[in-house]
DRENFIPA-215974 format. One record per atom (N, C-alpha, C): y, x negated, z. Coordinates in steps of 0.001 Angstrom, whole numbers, plus 500000, padded with zeros to 6 digits. Atoms other than C-alpha are relative to their C-alpha. Last residue first. Example, Ala and Ser with C-alpha at 12.3 -4.5 7.8 and 13.67 -1.06 7.14 Angstrom:
<rs>
498810500820499940 498940486330507140 501090500770500730 498810499110500000 495500487700507800 501200499100500000 
</rs>
This chain:
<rs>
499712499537498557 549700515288437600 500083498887501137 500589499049499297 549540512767434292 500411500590501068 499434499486499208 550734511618430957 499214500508501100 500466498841499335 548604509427429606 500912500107501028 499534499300498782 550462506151427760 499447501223499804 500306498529499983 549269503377425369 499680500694501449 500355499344498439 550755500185425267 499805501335499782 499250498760499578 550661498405421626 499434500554501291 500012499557498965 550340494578420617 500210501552500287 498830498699499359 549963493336417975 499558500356500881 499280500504498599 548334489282417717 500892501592499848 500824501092498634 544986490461415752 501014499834500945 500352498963499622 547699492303412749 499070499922501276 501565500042499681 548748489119411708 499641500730501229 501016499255500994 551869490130410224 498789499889500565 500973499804499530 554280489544413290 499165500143498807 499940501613499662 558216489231412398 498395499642500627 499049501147501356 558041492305410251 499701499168500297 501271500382501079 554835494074412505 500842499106498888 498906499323501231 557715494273415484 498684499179499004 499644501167501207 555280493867418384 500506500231498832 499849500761499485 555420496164421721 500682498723498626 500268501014500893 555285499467420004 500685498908500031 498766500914500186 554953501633422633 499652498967499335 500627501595500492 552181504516422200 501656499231500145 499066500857500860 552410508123423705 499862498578500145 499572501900499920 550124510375424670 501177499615499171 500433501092500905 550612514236424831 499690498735500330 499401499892501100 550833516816428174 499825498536498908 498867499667499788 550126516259431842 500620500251498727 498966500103501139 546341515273431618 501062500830500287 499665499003500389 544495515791435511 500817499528498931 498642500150500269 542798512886437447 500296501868498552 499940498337499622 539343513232439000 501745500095499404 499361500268499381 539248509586438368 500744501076500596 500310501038498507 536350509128436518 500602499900501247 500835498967499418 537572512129434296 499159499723500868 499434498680499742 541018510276433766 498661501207500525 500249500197498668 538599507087433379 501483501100500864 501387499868499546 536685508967430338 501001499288501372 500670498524499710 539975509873428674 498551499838501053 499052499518499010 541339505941429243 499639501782500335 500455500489498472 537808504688427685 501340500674501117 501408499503499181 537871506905424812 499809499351501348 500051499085499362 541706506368424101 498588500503500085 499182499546498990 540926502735424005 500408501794500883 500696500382498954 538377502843421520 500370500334501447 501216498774499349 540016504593419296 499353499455501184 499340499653498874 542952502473418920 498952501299500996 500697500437499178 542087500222415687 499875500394501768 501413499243499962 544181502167413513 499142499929500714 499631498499498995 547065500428414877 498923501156500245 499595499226501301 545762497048413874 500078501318501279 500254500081501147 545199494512417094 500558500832499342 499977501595501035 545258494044420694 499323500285498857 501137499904501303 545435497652422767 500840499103499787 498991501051500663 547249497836426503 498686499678499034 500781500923500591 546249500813428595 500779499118499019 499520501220501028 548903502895430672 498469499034499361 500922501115499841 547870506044433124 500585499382498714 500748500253500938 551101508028433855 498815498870500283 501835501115499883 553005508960436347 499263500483498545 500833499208499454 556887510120434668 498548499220500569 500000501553498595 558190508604431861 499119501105500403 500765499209499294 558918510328427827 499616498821501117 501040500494500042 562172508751426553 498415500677500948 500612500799498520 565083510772426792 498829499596499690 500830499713499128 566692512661423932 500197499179501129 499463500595498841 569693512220421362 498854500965500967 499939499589499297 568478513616417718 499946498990501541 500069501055498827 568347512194414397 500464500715501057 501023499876499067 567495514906411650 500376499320501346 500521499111500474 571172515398410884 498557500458500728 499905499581501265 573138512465411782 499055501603500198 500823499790500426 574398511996415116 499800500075498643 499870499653501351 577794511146416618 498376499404499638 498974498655500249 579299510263420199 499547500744498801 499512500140501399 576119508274421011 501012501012499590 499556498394501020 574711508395424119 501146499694499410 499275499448500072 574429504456425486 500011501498499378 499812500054499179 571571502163425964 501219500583500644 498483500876499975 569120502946423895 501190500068501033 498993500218499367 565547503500423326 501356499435499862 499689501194499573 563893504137420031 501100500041501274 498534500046499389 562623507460419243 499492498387500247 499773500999500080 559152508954417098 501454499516500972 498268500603500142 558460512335417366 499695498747500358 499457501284499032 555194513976416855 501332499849500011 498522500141499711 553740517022415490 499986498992500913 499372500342499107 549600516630413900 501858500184500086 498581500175500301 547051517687411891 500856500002500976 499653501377499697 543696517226411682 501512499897499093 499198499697501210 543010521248410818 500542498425499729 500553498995501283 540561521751412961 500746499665499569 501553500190500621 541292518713415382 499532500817498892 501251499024500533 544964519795416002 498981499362499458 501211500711500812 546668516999417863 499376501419499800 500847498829500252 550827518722419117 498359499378499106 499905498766499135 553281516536420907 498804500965499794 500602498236500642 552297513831420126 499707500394501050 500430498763498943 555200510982421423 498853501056499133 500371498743500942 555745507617418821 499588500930501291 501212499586499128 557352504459420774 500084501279498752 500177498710501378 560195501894419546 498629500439500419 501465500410501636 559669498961422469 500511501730499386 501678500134499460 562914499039424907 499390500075499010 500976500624498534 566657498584425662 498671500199500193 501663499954499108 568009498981421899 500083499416501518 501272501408499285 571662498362421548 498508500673500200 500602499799498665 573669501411419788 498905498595499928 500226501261499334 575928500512416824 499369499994501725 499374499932498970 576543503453415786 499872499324501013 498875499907500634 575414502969411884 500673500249501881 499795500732500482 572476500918413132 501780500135499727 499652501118499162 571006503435415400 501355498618499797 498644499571499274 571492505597412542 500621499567501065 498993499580501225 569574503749410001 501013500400500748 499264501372500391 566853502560412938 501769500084499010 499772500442498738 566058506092413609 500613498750499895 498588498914499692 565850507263410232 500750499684501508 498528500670500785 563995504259409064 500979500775500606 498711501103499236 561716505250412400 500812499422498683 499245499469498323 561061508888410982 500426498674500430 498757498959500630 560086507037407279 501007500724501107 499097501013500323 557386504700408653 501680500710499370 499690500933499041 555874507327410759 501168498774499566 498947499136499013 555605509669408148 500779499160500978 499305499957500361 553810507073405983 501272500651500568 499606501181500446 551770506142408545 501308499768499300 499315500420498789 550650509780409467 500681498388500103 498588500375500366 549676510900406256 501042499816501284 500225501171501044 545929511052406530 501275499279499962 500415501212499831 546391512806409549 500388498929499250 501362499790499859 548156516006408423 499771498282500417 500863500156501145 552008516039409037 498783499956500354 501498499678500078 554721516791411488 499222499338498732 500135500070501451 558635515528412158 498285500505500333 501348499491500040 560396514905415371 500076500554498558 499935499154500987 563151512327415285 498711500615499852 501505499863500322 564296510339418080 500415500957499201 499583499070501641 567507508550419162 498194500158500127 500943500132501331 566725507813422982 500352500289499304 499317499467501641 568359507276426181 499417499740499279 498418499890500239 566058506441429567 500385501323498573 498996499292501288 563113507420431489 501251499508499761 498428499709500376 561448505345433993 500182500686499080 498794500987500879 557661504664434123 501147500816499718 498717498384500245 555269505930436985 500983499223498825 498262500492499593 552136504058436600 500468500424499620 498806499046499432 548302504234437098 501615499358499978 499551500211499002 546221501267435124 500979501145500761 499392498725500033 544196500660432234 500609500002501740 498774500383499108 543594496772431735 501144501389500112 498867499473501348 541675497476428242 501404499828501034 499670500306501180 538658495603429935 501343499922499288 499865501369498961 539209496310433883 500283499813498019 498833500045499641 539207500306432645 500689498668500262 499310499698501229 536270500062430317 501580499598500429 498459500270499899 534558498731433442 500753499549498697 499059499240500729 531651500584434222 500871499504499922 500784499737501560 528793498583435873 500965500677499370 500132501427501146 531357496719438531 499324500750498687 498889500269500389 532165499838440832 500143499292498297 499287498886500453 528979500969441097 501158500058499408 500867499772501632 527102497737441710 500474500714498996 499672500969501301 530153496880444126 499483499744499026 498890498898500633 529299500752446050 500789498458499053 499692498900500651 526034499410446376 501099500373499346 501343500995501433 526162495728447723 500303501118499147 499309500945500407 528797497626450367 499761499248498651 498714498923500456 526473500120451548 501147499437498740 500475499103500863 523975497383452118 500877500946499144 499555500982500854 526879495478454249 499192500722498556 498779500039500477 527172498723456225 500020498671498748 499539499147501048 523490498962456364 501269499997499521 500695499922501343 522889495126457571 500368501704499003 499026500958501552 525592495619460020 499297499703498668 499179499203500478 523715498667462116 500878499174498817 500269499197500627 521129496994463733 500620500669498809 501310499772500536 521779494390464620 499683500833499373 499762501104501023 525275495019465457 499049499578498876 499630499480501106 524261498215467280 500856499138498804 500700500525500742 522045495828469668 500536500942498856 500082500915500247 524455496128472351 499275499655499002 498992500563500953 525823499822471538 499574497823500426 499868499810501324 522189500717472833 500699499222498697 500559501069500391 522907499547476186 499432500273498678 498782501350499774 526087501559476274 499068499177499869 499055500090500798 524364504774474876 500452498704500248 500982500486501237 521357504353477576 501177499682499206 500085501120500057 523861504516480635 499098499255498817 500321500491498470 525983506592480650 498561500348500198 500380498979498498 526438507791476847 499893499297500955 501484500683499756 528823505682474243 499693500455501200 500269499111498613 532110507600474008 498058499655499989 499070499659499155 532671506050470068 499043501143501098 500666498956499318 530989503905467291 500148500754501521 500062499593498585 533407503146465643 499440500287500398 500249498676499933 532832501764461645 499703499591502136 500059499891498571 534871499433460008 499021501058500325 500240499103499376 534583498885456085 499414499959501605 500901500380498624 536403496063454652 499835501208500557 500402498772499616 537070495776450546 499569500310501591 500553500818498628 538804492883449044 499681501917500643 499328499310498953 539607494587445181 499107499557500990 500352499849499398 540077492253441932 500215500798501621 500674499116500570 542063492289439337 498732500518500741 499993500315501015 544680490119441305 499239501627498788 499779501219500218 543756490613444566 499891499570498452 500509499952501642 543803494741445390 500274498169500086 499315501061500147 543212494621449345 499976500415498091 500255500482501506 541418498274450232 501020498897500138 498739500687500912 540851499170453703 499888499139498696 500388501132501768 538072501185454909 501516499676500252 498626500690500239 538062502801458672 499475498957498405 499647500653501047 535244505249460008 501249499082499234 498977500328500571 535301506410463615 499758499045498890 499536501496500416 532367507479465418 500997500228498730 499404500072500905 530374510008467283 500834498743499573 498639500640499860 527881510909469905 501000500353498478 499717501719499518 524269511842469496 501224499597499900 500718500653498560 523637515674470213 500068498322500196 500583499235498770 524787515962466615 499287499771500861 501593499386500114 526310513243464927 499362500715500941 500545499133498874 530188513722464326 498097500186499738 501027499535500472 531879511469461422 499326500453501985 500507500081498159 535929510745461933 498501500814499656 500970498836500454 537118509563458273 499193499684501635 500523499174498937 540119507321457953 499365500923499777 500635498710499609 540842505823454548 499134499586501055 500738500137499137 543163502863453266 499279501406499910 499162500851499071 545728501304450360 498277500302501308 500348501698500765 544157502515446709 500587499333501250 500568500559501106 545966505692448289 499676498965499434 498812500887500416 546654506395451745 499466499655498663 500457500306501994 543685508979452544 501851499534499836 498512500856500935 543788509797456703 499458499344498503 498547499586499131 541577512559458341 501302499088499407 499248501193500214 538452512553456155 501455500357500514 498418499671500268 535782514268457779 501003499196499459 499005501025499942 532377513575458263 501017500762498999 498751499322500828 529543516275459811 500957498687499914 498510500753499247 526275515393461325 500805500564499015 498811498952500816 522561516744461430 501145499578500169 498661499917500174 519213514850461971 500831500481499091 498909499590498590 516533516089462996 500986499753499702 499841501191498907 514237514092460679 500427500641501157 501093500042498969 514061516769458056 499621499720501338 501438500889499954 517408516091457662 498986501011500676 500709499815498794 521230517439457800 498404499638499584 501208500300500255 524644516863456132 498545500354500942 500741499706498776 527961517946455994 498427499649499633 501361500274499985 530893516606454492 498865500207500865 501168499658499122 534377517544454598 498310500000499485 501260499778500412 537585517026452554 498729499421501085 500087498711500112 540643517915454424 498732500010499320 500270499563498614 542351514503453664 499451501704499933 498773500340499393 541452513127450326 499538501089501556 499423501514499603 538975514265447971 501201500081501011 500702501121500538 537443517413446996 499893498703500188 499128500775501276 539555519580449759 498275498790498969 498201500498499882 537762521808452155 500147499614498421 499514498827499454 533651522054452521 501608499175499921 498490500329499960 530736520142451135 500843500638500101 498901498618500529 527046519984451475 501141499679499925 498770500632499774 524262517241451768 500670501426499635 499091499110500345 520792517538452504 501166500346500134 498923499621498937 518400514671453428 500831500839499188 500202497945499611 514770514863452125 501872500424500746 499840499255500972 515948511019450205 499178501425500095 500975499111499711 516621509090453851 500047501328498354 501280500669499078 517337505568453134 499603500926500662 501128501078500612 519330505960450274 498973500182500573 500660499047500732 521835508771451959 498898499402499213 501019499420499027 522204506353454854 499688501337498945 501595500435499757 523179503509452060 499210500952500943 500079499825497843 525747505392450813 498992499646500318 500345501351499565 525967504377446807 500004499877501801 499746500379501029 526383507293444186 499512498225500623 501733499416499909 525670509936446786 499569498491498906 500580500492499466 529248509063448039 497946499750499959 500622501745501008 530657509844444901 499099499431501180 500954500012500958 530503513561446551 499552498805499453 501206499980499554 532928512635448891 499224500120499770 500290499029500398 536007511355446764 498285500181500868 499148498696499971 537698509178448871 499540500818499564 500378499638498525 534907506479448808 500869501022500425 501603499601499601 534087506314444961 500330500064501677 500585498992500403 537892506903444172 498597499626500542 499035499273499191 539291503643446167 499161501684500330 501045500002498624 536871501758444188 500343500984501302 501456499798499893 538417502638441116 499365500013501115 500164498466500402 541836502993442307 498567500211499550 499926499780498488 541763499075443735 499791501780500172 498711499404499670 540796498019440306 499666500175501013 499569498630500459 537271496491440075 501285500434500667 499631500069501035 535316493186440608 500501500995499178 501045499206501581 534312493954443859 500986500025499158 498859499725500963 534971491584447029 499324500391498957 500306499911500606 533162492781450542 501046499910498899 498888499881500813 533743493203454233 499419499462498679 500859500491501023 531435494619457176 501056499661499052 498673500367501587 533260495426460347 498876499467498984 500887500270501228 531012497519463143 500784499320499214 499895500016501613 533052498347466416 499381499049499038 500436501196500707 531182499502469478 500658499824498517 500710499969501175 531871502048472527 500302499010498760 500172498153500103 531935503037476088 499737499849497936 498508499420500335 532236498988476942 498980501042499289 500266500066501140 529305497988479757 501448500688498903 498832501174500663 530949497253482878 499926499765498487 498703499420499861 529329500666484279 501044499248499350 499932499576501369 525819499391482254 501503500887500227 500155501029500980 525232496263484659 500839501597498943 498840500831500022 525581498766487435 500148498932498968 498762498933500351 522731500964485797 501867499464500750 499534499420501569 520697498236485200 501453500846500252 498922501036500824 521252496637488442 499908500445498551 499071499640499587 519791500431490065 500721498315499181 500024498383500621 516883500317487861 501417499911500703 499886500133501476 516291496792488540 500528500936499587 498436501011500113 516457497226492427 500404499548498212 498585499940499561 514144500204492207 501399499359499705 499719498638501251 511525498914490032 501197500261500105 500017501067500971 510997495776492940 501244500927498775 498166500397499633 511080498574495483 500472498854498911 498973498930499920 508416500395493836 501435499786500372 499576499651501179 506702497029493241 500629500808499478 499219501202500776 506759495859496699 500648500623498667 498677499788499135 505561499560498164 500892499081499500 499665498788500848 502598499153495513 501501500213500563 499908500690501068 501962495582497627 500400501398498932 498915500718500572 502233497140500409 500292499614499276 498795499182500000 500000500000500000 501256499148500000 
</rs>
């Protein structure tokens, strides 16, 4: 009996220095994992703001595939809500409470009957590249298991965040029309413009073109207005059935003009947010581009705002070799 009496008291005194050992313990544990991916800061931005992309590279949706995901609120950004739940037992809910754009995102995730925790990304853009570091809180750690728990939640827990991480830079990296053509969000100024709207069918869009900017140039010329920017074409109107088109053509300038001619007309340059790509070569040669800027408008949950428009960076007189032109092509958007 003594010797059982030893070991009961033995048990005891362990049991009770655990649980003083686990009052000095801290209540709860932060996670940092960090990561550089070869992708705009808006690309990568989008796969973790938008909650759905999350299926795309979350390592705890990987590593259980009976798990069931739902969604509630906003699509992206603050207000969008995620809910999930398992065979397993497990059920949790994540929220996104702060969305700074291409800059950070807060997201407070709730696992049932087991605690909760505080999400934190921050985006770096470096060059063409984006520094990526995802935090994660794990918060109000229970008395007294929870707190010895959060000691081995390093172990445990940093391999998936870095996992996570591997993923969402596979994701990022395999698609990059946008890194290629160097497409990019941006608000651009409006100024003064001579412009001249005019229509025609496809075929005859060249000639049109070259004829609307004589008219522009011609009058520019006779009122001695300064250019301040690249000569640009606006469509307004692309009919596919009928491949035919309204545009206007204008050259910035840097004064309104007491005196017009006829067609020539005193506007404003089209501005506003926009997405921008930058095409190298013949003019014709431009398809490409608007397939990859339409596809990262629908990558990018983004919304068209009315025509494109092209700036015509390289004067083709003092330029013939069609390889060194240059033109910027603009999506208007919400």
């Amino acid at each position: 009996m003594k010797f059982l009496s030893r070991i009961l008291s033995a048990i005891l005194v362990i049991i009770a220095t655990l649980l003083v050992i686990a009052v000095f313990l801290p209540s709860k544990q932060t996670l940092v994992a960090s990561i550089e991916i070869n992708a705009s800061s808006d690309k990568v931005f989008d796969q973790v703001n938008t909650l759905k992309n999350w299926s795309n590279w979350s390592p705890f949706q990987e590593n259980d595939s009976s798990m069931t995901v739902s969604f509630e609120g906003n699509e992206s950004g603050v207000g969008a809500i995620q809910k999930w739940s398992s065979p397993r037992g497990d059920k949790g809910i994540m929220e996104i409470l702060i969305s700074e754009k291409n800059n950070s995102i807060v997201n407070k995730i709730a696992f049932e009957g087991a605690g909760q925790a505080t999400g934190e990304w921050i985006f770096n853009l470096n060059v063409d590249k984006t520094n990526v570091k995802w935090s994660l809180t794990l918060e109000d750690l229970s008395y007294p298991v929870g707190r010895f728990m959060g000691l081995f939640a390093e172990a445990m827990m940093q391999p998936v965040l870095m996992k996570g991480l591997k993923n969402l830079q596979s994701v990022c990296e395999k698609n990059s029309d946008d890194n290629k053509f160097g497409i990019i969000e941006v608000n651009v100024p409006t100024s003064m413009a001579l412009v001249v709207t005019d229509s025609c069918y496809w075929d005859q869009i060249a000639p049109k073109m070259a004829e609307m900017f004589g008219m522009v140039y011609q009058t520019a010329n006779q009122i001695s207005a300064v250019p301040i920017g690249y000569p640009y074409a606006e469509y307004l109107v692309w009919d596919e059935s009928k491949q035919f088109t309204v545009f206007k053509v204008g050259l910035p300038i840097n004064e309104i003009p007491d005196f017009l001619s006829d067609n020539v007309m005193h506007s404003t340059t089209p501005g506003g947010r926009a997405i921008k790509g930058v095409h190298h070569g013949a003019y014709d040669k431009t398809y490409d581009l608007y397939i990859a800027m339409d596809k990262y408008i629908s990558d990018h949950h983004l919304s068209q705002n009315g025509g494109p428009w092209e700036n015509y960076v390289t004067n083709p007189v003092e330029e013939p070799d069609t390889s060194k032109w240059i033109t910027e092509i603009f999506f208007p958007i919400k």
